[in-house]
Biopython code that builds the backbone (N, CA, C, O; Angstrom):
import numpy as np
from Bio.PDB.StructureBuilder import StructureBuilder

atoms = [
    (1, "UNK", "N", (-29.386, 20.565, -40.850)),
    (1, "UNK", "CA", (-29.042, 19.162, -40.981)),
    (1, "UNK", "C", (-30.270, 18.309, -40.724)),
    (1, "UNK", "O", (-31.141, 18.503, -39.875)),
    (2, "UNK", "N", (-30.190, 17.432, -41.519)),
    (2, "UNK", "CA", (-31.510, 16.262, -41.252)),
    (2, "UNK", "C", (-31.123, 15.300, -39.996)),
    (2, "UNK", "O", (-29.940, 15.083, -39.736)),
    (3, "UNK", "N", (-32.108, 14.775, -39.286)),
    (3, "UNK", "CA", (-31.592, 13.894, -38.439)),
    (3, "UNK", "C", (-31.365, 12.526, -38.286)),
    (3, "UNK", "O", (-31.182, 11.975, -37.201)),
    (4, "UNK", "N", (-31.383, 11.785, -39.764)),
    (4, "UNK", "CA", (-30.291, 10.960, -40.460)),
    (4, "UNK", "C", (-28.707, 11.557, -39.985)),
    (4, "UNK", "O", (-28.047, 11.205, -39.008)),
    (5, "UNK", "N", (-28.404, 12.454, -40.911)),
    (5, "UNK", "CA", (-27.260, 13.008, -41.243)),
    (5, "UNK", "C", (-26.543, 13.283, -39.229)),
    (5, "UNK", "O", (-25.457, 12.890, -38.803)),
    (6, "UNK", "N", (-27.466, 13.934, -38.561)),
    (6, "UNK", "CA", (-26.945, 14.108, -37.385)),
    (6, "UNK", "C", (-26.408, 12.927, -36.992)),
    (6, "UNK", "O", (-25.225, 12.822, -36.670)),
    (7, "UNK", "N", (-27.413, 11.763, -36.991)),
    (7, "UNK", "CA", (-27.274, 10.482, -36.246)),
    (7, "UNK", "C", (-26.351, 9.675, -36.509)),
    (7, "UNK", "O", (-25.829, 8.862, -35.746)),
    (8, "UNK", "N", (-26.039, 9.957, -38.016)),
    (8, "UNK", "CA", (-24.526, 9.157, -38.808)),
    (8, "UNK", "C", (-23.339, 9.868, -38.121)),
    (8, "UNK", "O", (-22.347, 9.251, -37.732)),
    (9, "UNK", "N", (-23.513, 11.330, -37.983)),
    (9, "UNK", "CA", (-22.266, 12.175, -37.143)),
    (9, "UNK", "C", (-22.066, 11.468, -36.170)),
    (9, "UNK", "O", (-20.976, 10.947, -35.933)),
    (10, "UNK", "N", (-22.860, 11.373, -35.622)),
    (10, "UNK", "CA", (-22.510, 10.892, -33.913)),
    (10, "UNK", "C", (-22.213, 9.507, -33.631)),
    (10, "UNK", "O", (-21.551, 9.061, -32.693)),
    (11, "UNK", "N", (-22.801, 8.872, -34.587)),
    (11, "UNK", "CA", (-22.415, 7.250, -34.598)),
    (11, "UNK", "C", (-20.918, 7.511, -35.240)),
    (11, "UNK", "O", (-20.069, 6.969, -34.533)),
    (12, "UNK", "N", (-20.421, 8.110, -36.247)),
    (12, "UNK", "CA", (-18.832, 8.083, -36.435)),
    (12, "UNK", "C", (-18.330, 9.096, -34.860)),
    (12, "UNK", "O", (-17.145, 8.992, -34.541)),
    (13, "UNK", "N", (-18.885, 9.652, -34.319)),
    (13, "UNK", "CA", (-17.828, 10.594, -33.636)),
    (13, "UNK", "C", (-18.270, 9.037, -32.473)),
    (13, "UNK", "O", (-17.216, 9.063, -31.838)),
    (14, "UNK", "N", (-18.683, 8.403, -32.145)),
    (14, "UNK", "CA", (-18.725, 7.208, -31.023)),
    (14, "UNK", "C", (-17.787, 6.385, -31.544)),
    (14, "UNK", "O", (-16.986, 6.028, -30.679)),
    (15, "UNK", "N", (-17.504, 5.806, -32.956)),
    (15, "UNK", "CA", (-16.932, 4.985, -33.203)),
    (15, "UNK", "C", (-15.665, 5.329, -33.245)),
    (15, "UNK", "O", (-14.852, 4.429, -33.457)),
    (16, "UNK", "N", (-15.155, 6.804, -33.041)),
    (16, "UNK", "CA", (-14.030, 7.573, -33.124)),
    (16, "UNK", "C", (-13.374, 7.200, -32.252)),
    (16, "UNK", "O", (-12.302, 6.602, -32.342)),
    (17, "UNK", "N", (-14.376, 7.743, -30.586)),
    (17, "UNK", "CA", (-14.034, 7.554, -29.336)),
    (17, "UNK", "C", (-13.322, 6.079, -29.005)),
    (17, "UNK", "O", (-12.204, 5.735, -28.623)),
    (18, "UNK", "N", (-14.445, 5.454, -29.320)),
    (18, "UNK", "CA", (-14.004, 3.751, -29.449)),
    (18, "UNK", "C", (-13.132, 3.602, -29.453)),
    (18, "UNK", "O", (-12.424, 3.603, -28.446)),
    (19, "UNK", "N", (-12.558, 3.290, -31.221)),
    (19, "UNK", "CA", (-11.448, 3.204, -31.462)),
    (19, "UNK", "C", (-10.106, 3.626, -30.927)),
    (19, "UNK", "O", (-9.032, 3.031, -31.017)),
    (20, "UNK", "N", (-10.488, 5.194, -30.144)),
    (20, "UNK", "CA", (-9.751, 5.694, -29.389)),
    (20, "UNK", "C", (-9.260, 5.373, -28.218)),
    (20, "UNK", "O", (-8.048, 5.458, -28.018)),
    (21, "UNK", "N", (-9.913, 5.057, -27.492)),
    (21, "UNK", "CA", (-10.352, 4.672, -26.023)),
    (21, "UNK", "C", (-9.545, 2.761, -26.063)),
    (21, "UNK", "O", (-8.888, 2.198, -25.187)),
    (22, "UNK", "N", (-9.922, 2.318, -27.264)),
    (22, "UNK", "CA", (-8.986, 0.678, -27.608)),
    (22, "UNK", "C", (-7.386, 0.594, -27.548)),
    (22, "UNK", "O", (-6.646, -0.250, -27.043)),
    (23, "UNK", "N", (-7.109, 1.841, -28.286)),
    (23, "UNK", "CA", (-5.887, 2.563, -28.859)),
    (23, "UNK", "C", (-5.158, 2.805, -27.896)),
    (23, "UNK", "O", (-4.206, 2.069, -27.639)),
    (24, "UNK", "N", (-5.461, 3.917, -27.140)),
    (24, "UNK", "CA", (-5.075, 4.374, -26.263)),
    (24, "UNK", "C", (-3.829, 4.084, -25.085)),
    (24, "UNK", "O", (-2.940, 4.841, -24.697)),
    (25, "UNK", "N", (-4.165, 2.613, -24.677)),
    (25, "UNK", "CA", (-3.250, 2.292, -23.544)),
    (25, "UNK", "C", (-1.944, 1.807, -24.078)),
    (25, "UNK", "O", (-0.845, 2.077, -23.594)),
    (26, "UNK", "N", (-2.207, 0.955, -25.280)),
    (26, "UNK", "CA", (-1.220, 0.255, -26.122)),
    (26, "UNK", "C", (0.217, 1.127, -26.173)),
    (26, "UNK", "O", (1.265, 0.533, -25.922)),
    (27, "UNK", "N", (0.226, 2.321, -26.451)),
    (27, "UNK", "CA", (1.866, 3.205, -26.302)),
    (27, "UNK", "C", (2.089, 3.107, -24.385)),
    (27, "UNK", "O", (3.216, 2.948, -23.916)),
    (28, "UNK", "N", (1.138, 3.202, -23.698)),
    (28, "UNK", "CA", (1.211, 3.561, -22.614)),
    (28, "UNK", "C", (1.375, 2.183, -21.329)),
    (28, "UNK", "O", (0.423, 1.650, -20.759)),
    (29, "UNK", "N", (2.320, 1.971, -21.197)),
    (29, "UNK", "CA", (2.834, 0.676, -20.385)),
    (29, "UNK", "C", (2.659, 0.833, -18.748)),
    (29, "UNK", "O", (2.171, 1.849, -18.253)),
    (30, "UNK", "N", (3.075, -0.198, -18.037)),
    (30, "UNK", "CA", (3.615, 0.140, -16.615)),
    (30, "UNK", "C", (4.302, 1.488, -16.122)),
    (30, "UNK", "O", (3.798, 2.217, -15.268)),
    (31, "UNK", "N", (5.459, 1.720, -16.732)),
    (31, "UNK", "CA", (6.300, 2.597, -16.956)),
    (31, "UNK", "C", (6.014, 3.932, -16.639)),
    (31, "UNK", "O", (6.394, 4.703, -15.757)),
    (32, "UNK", "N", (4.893, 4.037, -18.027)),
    (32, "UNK", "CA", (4.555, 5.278, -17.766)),
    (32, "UNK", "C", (2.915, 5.941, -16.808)),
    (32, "UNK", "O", (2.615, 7.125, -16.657)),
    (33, "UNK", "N", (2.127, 4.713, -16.313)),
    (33, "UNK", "CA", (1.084, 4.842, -15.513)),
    (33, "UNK", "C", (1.995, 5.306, -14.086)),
    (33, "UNK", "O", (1.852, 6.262, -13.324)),
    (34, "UNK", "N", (3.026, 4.125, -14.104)),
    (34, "UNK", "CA", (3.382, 4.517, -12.450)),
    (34, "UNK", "C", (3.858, 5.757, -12.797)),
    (34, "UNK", "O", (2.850, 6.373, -12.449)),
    (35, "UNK", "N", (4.672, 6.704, -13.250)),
    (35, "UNK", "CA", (5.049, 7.849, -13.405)),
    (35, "UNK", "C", (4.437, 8.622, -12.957)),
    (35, "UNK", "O", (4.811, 9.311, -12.008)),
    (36, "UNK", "N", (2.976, 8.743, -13.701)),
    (36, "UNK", "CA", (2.110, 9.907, -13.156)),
    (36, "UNK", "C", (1.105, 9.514, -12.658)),
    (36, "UNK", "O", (0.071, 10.169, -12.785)),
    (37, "UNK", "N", (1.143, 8.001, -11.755)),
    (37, "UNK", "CA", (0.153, 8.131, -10.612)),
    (37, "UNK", "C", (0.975, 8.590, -8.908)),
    (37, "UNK", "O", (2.168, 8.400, -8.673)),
    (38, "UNK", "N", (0.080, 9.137, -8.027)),
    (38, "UNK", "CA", (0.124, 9.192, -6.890)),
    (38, "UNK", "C", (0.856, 8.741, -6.054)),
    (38, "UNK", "O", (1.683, 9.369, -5.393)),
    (39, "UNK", "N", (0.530, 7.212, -5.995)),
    (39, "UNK", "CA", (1.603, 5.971, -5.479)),
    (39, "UNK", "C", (1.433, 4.661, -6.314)),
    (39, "UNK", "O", (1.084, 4.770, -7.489)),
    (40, "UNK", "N", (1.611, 3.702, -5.891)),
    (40, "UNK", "CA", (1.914, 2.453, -6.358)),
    (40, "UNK", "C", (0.086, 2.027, -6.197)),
    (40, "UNK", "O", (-0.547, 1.498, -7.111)),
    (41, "UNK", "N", (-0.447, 2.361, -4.983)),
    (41, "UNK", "CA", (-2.260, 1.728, -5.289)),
    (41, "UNK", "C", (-2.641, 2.899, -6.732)),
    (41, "UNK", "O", (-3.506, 2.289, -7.360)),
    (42, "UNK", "N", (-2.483, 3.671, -7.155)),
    (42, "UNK", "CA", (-3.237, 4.799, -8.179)),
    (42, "UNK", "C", (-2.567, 3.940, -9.470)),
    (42, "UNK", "O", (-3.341, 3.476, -10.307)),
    (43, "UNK", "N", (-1.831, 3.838, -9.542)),
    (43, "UNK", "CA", (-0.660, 3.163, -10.464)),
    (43, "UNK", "C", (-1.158, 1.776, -11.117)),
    (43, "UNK", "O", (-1.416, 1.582, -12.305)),
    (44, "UNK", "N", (-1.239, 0.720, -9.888)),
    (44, "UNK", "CA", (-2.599, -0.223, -10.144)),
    (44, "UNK", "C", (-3.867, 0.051, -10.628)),
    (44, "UNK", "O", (-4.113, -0.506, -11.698)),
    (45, "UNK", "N", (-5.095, 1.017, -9.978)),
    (45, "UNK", "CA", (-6.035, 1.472, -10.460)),
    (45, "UNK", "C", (-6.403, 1.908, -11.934)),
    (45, "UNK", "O", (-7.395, 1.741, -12.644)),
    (46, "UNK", "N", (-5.389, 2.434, -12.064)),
    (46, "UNK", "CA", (-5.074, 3.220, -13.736)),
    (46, "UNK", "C", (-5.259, 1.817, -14.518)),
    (46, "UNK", "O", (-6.162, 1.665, -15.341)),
    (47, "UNK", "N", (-4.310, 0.785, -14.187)),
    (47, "UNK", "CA", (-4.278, -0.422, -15.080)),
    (47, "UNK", "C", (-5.269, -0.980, -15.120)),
    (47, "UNK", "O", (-5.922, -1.200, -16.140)),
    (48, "UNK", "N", (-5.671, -1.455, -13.469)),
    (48, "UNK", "CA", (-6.726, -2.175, -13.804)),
    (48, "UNK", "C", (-8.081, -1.908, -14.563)),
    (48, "UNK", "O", (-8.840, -2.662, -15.172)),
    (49, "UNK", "N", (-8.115, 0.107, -14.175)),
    (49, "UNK", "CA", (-9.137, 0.421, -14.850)),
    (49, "UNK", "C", (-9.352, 0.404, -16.830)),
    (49, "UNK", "O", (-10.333, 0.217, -17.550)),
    (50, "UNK", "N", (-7.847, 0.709, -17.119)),
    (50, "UNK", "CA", (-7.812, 0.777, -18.620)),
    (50, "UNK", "C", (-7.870, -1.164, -19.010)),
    (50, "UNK", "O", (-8.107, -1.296, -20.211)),
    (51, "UNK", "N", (-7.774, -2.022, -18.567)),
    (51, "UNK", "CA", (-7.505, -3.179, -18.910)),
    (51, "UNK", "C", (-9.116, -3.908, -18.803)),
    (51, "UNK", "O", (-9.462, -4.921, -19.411)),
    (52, "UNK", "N", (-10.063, -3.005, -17.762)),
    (52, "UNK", "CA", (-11.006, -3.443, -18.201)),
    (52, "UNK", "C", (-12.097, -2.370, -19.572)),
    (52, "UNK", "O", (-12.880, -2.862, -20.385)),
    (53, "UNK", "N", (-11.911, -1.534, -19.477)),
    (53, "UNK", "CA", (-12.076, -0.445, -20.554)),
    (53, "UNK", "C", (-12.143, -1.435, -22.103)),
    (53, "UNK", "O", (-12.927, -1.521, -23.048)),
    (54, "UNK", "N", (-10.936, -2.029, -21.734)),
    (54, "UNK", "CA", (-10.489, -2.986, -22.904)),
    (54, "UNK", "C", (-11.034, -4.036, -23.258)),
    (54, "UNK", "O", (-11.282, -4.232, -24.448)),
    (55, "UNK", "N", (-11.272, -4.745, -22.500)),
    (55, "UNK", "CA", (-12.081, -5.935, -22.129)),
    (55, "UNK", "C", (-13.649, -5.548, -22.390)),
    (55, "UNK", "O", (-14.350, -6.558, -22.458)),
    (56, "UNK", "N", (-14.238, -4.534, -22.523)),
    (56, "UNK", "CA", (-15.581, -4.511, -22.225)),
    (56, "UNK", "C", (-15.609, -4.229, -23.784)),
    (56, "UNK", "O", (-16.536, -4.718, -24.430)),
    (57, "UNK", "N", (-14.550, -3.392, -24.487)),
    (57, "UNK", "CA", (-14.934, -2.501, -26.164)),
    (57, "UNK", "C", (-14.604, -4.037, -26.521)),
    (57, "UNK", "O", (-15.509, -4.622, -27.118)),
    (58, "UNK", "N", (-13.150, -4.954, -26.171)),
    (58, "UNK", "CA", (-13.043, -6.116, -26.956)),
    (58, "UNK", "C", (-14.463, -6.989, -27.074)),
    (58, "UNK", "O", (-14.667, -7.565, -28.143)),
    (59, "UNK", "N", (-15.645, -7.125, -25.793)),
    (59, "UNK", "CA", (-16.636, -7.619, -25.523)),
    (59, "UNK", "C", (-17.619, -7.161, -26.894)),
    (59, "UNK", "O", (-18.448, -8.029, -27.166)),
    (60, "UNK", "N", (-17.646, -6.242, -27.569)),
    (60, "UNK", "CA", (-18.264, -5.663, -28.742)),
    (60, "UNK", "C", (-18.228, -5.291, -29.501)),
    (60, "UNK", "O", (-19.092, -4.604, -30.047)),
    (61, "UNK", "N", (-16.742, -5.718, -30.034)),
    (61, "UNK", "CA", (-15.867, -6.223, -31.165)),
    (61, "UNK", "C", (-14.949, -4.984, -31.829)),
    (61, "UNK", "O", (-14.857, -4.625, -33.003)),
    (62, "UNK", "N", (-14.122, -4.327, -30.262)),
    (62, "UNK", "CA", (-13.037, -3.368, -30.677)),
    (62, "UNK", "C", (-12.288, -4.009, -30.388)),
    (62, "UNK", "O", (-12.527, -4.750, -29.434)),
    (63, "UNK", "N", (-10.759, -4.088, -31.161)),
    (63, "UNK", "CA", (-10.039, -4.614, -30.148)),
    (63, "UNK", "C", (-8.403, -3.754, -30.463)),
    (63, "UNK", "O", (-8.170, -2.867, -31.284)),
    (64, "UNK", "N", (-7.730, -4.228, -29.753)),
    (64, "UNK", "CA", (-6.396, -3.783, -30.032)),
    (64, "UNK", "C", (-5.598, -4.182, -31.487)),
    (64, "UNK", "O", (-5.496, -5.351, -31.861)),
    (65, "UNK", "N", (-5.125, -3.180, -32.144)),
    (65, "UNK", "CA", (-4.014, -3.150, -33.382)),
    (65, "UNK", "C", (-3.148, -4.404, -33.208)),
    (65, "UNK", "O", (-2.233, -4.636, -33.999)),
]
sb = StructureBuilder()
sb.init_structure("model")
sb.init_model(0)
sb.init_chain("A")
sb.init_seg("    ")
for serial, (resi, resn, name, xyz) in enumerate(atoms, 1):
    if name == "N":
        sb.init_residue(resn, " ", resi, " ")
    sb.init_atom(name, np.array(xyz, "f"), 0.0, 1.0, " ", f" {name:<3s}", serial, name[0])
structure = sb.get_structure()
């Protein structure tokens, strides 16, 4: 492989993640974070952490469906 061709791979497999990583929380509510966190502080953490996840890809123009 040339390393054009590599560098286009990896820029789609990043933009994959992205997209992924944007995607992601949208099926996944309150509901189901508290479920499979720990307690009620892990439960928070989870959110707050995916809500800024969100905030930072929306910051560079991913955003939610």
């Amino acid at each position: 492989m040339t390393g054009s061709s590599e560098s286009n791979e990896q820029g789609c497999a990043e933009l994959s993640v992205a997209e992924t990583l944007v995607q992601f929380p949208q099926p996944m509510g309150w509901p189901e974070m508290h479920r499979v966190a720990i307690d009620d502080d892990d439960a928070y953490l989870m959110r707050s952490t995916v809500e800024k996840v969100q905030r930072a890809l929306a910051g560079v123009g991913y955003s939610r469906r």
